[in-house]
N, C-alpha and C positions, 0 to 999 in steps of 0.2 A: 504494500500500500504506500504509496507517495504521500511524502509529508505534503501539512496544509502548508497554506502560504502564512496563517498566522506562526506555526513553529518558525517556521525561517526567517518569519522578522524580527521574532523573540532573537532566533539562537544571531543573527544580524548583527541587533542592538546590545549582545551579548559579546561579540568579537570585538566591537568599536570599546565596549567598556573596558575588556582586556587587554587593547591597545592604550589606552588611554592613563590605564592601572598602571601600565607598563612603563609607560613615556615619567609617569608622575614619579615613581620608583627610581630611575634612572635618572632625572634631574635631582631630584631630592640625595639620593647617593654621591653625585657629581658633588653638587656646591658644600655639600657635608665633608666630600674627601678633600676639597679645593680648602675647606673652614677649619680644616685638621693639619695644613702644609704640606698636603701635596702637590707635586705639578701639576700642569694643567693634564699634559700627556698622561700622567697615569691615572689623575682625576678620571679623566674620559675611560681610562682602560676601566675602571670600576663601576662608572656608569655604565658601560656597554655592557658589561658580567650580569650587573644586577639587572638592565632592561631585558637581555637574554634569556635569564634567568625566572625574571617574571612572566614573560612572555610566553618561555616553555609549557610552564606548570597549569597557567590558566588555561594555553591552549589544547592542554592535554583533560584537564577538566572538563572544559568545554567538548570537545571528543567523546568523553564522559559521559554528559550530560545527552549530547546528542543523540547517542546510540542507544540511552534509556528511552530517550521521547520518539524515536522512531521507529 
């Protein structure tokens, strides 16, 4: 059976937030590591770990989640 169209707006507005989770993670890590003395270079290396990192796990939830609603 084909998901509705409402599931896939839900699970939609559900990626954007996991993007968005992500980005907020990876800034807030960044100026944290920047606010601790690091360089900017490995500031960045730490934001990109942690946006990585967030990104993973939501989107593997979300996988998750979708395989239950489908």
């Amino acid at each position: 059976m084909p998901a509705s169209p409402t599931t896939l707006t839900i699970l939609a507005l559900a990626l954007l937030v996991a993007g968005l989770l992500a980005l907020l993670a990876g800034v807030a890590t960044g100026v944290l590591a920047r606010w601790d003395g690091a360089s900017a270079p490995a500031a960045l290396l730490r934001a990109g770990a942690a946006f990585g990192a967030t990104l993973t796990v939501a989107t593997a939830l979300l996988a998750l989640v979708a395989g239950a609603l489908t």
